[in-house]
C-alpha positions in Angstrom: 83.0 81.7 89.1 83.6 79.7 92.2 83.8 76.1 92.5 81.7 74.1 94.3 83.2 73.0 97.9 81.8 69.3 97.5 83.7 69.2 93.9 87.0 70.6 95.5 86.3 67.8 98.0 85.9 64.9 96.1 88.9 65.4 94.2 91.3 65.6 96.9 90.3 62.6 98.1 90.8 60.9 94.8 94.1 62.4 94.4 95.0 61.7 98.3 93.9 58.0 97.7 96.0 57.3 95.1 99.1 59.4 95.1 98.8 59.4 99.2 99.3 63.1 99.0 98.9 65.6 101.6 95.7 68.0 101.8 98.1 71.0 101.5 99.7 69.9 98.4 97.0 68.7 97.1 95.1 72.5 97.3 98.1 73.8 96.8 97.7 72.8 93.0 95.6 75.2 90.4 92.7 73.4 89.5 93.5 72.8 85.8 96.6 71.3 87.3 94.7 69.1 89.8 92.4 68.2 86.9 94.5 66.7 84.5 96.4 64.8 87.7 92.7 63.4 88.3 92.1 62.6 84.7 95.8 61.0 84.2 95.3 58.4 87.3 92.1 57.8 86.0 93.4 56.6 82.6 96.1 54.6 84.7 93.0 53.2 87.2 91.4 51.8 84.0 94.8 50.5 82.3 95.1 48.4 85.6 91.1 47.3 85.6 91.6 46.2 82.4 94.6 44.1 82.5 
């Protein structure tokens, strides 16, 4: 199964926004990797919305 270009897409630039990563490193991650990075600044976005 492939996944989808726009997907890929919009998570390196939520992970390049925040961490200010480059787009190699950021592909350079498996996706279950580059998942949970998404999900764990996420929880951190909303810690800091909330406070």
């Amino acid at each position: 199964m492939t996944y989808a270009t726009d997907r890929v897409w919009e998570e390196v630039a939520y992970v390049a926004y925040y961490l200010h990563w480059d787009l190699d490193k950021i592909l350079d991650l498996e996706h279950p990797v580059r998942n949970r990075v998404i999900t764990e600044i996420g929880k951190i976005h909303s810690r800091s919305s909330d406070d």
